[in-house]
VEXBA-420781 format. One record per residue (C-alpha): residue number from 1; residue in one letter; x, y, z. Coordinates in steps of 0.05 Angstrom, whole numbers. Each point is the difference from the previous one (the first is absolute). Last residue first. Layout:
BEGIN
[NUM, "a", [X, Y, Z]]
...
This chain:
BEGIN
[393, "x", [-423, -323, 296]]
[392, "x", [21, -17, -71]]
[391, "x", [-8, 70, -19]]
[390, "x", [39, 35, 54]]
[389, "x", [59, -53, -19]]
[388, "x", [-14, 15, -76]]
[387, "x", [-4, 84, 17]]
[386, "x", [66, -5, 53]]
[385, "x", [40, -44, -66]]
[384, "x", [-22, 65, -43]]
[383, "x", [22, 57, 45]]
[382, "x", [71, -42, 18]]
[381, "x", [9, -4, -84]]
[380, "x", [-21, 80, -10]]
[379, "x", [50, 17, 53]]
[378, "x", [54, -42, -20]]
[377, "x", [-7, 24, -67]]
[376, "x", [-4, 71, 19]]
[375, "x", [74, -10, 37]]
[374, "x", [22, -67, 31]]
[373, "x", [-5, -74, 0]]
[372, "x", [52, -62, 7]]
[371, "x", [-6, -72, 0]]
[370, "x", [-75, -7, -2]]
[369, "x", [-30, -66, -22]]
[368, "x", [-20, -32, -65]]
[367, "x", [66, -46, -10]]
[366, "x", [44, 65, 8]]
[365, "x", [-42, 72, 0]]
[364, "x", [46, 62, -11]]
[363, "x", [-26, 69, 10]]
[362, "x", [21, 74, -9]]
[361, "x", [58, -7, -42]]
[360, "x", [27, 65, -23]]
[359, "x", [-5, 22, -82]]
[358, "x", [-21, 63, 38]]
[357, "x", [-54, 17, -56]]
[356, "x", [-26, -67, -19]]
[355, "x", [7, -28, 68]]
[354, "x", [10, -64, -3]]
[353, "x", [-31, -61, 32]]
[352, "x", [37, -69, -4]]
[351, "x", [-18, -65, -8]]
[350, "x", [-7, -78, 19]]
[349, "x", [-70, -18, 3]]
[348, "x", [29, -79, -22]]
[347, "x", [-22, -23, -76]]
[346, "x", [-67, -19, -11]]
[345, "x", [-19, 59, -55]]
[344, "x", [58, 30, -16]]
[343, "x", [40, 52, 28]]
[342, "x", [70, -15, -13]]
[341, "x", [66, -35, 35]]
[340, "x", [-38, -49, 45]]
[339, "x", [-37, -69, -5]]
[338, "x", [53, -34, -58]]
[337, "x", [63, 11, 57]]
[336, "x", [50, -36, -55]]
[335, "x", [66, 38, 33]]
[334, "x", [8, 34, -61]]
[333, "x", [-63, 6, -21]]
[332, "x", [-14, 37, 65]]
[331, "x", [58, 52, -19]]
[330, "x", [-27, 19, -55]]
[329, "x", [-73, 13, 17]]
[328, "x", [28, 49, 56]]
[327, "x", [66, 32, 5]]
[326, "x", [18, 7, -81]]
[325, "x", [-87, -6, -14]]
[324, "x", [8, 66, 34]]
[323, "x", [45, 36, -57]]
[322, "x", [-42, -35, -58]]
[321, "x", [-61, 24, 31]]
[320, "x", [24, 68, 17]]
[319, "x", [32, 13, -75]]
[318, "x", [71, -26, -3]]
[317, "x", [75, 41, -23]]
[316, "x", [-40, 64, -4]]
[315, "x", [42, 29, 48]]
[314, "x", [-55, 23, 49]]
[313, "x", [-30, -69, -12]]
[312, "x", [62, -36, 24]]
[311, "x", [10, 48, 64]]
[310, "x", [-77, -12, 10]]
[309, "x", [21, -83, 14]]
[308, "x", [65, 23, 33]]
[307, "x", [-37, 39, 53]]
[306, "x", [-52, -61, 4]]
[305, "x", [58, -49, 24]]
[304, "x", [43, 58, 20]]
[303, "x", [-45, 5, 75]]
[302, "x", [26, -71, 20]]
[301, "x", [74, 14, 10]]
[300, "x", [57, -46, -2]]
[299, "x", [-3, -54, -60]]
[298, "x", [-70, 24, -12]]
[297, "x", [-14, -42, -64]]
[296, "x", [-12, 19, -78]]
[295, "x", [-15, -54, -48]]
[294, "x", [13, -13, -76]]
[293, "x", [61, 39, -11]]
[292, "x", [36, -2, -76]]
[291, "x", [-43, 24, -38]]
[290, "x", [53, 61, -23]]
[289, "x", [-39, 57, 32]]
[288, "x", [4, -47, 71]]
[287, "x", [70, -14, -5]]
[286, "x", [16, 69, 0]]
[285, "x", [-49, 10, 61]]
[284, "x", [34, -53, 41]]
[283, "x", [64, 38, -16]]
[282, "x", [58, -48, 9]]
[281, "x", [43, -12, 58]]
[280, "x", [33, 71, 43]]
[279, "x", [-13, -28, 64]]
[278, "x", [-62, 43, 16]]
[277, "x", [-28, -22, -73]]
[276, "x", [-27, 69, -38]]
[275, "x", [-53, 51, -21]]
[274, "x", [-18, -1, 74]]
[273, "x", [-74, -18, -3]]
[272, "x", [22, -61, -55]]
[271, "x", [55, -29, 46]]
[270, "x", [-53, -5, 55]]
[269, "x", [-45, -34, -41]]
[268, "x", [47, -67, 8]]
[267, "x", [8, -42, -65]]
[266, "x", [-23, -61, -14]]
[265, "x", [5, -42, -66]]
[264, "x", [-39, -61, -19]]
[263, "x", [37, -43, -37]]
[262, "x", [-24, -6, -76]]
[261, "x", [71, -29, -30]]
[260, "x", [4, 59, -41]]
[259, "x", [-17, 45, 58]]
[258, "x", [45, -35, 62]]
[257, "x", [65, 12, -60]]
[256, "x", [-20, 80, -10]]
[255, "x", [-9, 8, 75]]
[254, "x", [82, -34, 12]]
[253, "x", [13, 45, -59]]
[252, "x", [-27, 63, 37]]
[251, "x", [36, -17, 55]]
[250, "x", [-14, 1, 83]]
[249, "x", [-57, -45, -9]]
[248, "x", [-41, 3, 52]]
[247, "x", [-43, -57, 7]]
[246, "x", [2, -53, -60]]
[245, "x", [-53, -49, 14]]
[244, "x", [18, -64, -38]]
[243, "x", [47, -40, 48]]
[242, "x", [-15, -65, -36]]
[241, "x", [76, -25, 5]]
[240, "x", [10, 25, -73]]
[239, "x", [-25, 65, 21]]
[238, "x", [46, 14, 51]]
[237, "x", [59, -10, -42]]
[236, "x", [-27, 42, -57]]
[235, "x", [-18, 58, 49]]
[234, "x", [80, -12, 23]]
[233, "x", [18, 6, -84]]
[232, "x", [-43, 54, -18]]
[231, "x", [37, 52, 45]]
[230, "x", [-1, 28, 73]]
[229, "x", [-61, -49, 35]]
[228, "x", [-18, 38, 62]]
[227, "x", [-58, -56, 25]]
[226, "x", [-12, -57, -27]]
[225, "x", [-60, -37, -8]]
[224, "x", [-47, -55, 32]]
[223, "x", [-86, -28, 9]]
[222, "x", [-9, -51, 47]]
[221, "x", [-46, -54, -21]]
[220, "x", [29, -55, 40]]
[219, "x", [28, -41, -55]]
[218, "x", [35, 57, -37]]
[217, "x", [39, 22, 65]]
[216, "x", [24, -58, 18]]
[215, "x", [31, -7, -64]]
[214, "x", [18, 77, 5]]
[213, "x", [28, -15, 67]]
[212, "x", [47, -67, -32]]
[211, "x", [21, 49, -59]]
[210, "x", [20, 58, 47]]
[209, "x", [45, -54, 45]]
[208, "x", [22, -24, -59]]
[207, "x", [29, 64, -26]]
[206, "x", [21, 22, 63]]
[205, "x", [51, -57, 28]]
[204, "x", [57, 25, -41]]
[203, "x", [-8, 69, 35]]
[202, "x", [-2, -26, 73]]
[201, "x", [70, 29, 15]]
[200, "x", [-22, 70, -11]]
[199, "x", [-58, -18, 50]]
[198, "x", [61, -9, 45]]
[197, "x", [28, 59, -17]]
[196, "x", [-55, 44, 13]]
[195, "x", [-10, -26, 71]]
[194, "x", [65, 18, 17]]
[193, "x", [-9, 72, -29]]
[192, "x", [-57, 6, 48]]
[191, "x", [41, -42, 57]]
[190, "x", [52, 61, 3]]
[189, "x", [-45, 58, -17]]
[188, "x", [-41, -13, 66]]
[187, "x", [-53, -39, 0]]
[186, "x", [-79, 20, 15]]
[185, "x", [-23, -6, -64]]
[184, "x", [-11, 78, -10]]
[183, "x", [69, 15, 28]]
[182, "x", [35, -49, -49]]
[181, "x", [-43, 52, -67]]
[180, "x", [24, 56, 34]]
[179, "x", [77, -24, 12]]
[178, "x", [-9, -16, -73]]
[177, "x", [-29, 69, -19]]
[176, "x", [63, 34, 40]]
[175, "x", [48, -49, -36]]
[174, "x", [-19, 19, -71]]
[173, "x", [55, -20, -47]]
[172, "x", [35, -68, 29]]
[171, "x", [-60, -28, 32]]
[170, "x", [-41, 32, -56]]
[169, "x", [16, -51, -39]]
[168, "x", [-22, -53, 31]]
[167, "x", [-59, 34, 14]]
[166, "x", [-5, 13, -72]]
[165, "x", [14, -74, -21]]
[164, "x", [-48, -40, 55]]
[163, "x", [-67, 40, -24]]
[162, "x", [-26, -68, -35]]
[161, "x", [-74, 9, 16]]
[160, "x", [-46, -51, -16]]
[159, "x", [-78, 13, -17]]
[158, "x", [-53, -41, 42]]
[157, "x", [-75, 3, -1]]
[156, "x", [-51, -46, 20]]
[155, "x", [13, -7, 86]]
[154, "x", [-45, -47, 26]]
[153, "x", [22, 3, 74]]
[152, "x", [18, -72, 14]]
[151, "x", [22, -17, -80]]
[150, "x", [43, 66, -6]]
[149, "x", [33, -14, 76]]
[148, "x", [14, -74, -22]]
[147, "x", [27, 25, -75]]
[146, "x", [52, 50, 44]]
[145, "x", [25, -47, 56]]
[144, "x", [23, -55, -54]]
[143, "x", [31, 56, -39]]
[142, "x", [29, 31, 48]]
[141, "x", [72, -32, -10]]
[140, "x", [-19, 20, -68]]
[139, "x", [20, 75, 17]]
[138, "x", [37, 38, -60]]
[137, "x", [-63, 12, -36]]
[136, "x", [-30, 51, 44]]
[135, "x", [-72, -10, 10]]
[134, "x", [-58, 58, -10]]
[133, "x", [-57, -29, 40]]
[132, "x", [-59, 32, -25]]
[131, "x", [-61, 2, 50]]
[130, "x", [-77, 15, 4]]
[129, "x", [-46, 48, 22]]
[128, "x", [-63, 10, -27]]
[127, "x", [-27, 68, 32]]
[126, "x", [-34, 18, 60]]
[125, "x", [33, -55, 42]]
[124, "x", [-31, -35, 60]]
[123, "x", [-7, -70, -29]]
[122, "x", [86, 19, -18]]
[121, "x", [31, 12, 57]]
[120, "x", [16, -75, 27]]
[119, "x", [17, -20, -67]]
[118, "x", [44, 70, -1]]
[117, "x", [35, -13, 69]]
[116, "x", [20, -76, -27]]
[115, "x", [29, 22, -66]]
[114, "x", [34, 57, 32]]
[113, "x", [30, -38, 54]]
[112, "x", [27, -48, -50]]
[111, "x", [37, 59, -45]]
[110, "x", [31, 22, 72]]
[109, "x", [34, -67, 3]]
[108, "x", [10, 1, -79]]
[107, "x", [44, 54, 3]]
[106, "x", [-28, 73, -16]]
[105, "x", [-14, 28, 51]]
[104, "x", [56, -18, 38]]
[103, "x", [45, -39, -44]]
[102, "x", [45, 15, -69]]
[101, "x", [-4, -71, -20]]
[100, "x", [-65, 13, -22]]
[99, "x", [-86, -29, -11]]
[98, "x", [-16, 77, -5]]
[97, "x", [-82, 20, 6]]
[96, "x", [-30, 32, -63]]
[95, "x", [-75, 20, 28]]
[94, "x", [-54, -27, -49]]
[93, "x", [-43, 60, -4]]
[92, "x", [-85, -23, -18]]
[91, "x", [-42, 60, 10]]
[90, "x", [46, 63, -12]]
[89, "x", [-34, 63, -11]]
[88, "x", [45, 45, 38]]
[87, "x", [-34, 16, 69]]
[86, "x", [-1, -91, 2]]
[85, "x", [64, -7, -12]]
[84, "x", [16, 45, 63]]
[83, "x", [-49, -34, 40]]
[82, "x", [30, -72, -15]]
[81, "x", [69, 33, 9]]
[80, "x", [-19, 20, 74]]
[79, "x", [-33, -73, 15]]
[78, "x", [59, -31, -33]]
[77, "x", [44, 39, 50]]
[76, "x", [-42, -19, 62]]
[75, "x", [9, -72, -20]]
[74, "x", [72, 4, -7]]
[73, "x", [11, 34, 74]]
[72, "x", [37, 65, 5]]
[71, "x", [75, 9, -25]]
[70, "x", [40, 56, 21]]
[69, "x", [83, -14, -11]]
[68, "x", [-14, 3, -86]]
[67, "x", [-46, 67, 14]]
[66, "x", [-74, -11, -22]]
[65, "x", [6, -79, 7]]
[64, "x", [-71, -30, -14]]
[63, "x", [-31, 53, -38]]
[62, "x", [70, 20, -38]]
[61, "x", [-4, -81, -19]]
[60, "x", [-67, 1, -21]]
[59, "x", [23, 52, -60]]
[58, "x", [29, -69, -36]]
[57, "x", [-51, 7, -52]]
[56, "x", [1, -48, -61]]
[55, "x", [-66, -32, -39]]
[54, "x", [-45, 62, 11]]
[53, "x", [-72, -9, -19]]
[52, "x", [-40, 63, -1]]
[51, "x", [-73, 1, 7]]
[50, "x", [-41, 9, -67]]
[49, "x", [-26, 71, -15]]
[48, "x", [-46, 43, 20]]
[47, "x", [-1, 68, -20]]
[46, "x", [-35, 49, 35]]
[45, "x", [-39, 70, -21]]
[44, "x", [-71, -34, 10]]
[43, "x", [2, -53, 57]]
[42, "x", [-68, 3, 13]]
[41, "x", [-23, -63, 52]]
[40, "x", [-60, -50, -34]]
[39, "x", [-30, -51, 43]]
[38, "x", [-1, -58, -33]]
[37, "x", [-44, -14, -79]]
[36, "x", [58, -56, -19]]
[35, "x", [64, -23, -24]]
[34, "x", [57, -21, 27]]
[33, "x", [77, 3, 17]]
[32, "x", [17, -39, 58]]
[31, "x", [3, 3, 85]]
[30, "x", [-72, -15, 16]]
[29, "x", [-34, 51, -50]]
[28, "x", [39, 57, -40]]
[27, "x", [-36, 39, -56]]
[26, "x", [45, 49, -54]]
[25, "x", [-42, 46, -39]]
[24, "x", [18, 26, -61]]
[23, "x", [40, 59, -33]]
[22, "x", [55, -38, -34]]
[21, "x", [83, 5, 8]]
[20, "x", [29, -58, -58]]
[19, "x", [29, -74, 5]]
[18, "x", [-58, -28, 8]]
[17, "x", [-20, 41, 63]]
[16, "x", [30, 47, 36]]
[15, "x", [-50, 42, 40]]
[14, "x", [-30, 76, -9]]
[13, "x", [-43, 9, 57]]
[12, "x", [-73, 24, -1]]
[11, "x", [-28, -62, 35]]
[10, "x", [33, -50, 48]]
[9, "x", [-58, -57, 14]]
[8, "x", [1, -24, 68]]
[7, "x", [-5, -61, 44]]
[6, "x", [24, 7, 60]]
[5, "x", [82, 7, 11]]
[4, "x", [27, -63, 29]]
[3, "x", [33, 9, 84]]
[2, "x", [65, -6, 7]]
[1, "x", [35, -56, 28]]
């Protein structure tokens, strides 16, 4: 574990505050927001601004298997996306780990070993690490096997997945990404398409099997959405079952239904650096000038997170506190985390230091402690903690 900055009082900076950027003074002490005469350390020409909170990044997989044939051990891939989180403002990620019939990485063997490798990771982490199981619907012979892993490891966040009709479909129209998609399970094309008709032949079982997890769901606390939903009707279905977070939809209408029934909706920041979805869904940034986007999330690639938060102030479609409450304030609400999400008084020291100029992050501090440091700020942060030890002794 890290090591808890001293007590110091952040002067000069322009923070986020109430909703609005202020010129005042931000104090840290034992891991929260404070206040107090401490040390002072100039941090003029900065912003600092709450520390990202990103409810859906599957990047840990790249960290853990760079080539599909090359995998390294799980732990030593956390450790890697833990440090890459960290260099992009992130202090609480919840990593999006498959629960699938497609296997390898993401079957629910490998989903185990993940659990297990991040509990054990986790007291050393710089940042708040934490999982989202995202569970295919057509598997409730797991179901047993699925709640037991949630209760043993804590998990508190599960969307379903129903990607069974385009890999079906692509069986007949995209061979060469099916024979990808069986090579990254470890079967050959054969037993991939086998295993896609038999959870086929599950599909009258699904709609209890989703109501008896969301019942299960509801009394342990765990937090669930869909994922993908293509119109209304599926974000509809989900939401009847208590499946309330609505994470990527790939439709403006299925957006427009999550809205007027007040479901959160999250949409990846990578779509809104591009101008686009990779896979041709709808504009993040469309549904974001039409209200209809309450959170932004990694999906793939930490660094858009704060890209796509200046990308919606270049456009004038937020200002910067509206843009960052999308991947900070936001997103804690969502997931009912009351000590972190803004810089108030008693909340966690999570945060972020900007430079003004570079719009770069320099610094990230998760739960009071370093996570990441560079640049003047890291300078000026290392000089001060060297003066308080120097002074204590």
């Amino acid at each position: 574990m890290t090591v808890l900055l001293p007590p110091l009082r952040l002067t000069g900076a322009t923070i986020l505050r109430g909703g609005a950027l202020q010129k005042r003074s931000l104090v840290v002490a034992d891991g929260v927001i404070t206040k107090g005469p401490l040390p002072e350390v100039d941090m003029s020409g900065y912003l600092i601004l709450p520390g990202i909170i990103d409810l859906h990044g599957d990047a840990f997989e790249r960290h853990i298997a760079p080539r599909p044939s090359a995998p390294f051990p799980i732990e030593a891939g956390l450790r890697s996306t833990d440090r890459e989180a960290a260099a992009h403002g992130v202090t609480t990620a919840w990593l999006a780990q498959c629960w699938s019939w497609e296997g390898g990485m993401r079957g629910p063997d490998f989903a185990e070993a993940v659990m297990a490798a991040l509990d054990a990771y986790r007291p050393r982490a710089l940042t708040d690490l934490r999982l989202q199981i995202r569970c295919e619907t057509h598997m409730p012979e797991t179901r047993a096997r699925l709640l037991a892993a949630i209760r043993r490891h804590g998990i508190g966040y599960v969307i379903f997945n129903n990607h069974l009709p385009e890999t079906l479909a692509a069986v007949e129209s995209a061979p060469l990404k099916v024979a990808g998609w069986a090579e990254r399970g470890g079967r050959s094309v054969d037993e991939f398409v086998a295993v896609l008709r038999a959870a086929q032949e599950q599909r009258r079982d699904v709609p209890r099997h989703l109501c008896a997890l969301a019942e299960a769901f509801d009394a342990m606390g765990v937090r669930y959405g869909s994922h993908d939903d293509p119109d209304g009707e599926t974000r509809e279905y989900y939401r009847i079952i208590g499946a309330r977070i609505a994470e990527f939809p790939t439709t403006a209408a299925a957006a427009k239904l999550a809205r007027a029934c007040n479901d959160p909706v999250l949409m990846g920041a990578p779509n809104v650096v591009r101008g686009g979805s990779q896979s041709g869904n709808v504009s993040a940034t469309h549904l974001v000038a039409r209200g209809l986007c309450d959170a932004l999330v990694s999906d793939y690639h930490y660094p858009c997170l704060a890209q796509a938060a200046w990308e919606l102030v270049e456009r004038g479609l937020r200002t910067l506190p509206q843009a960052w409450d999308m991947i900070s304030r936001v997103p804690a609400e969502i997931m009912g985390l009351a000590d972190r999400g803004t810089l108030d008084w008693g909340k966690r020291a999570d945060f972020v230091v900007v430079n003004e100029a570079t719009r770069e992050i320099e610094a990230t501090v998760s739960g009071g402690r370093l996570a990441y440091l560079s640049g003047e700020a890291g300078a000026r942060l290392v000089g001060a903690m060297q003066g308080t030890r120097l002074a204590a002794e």
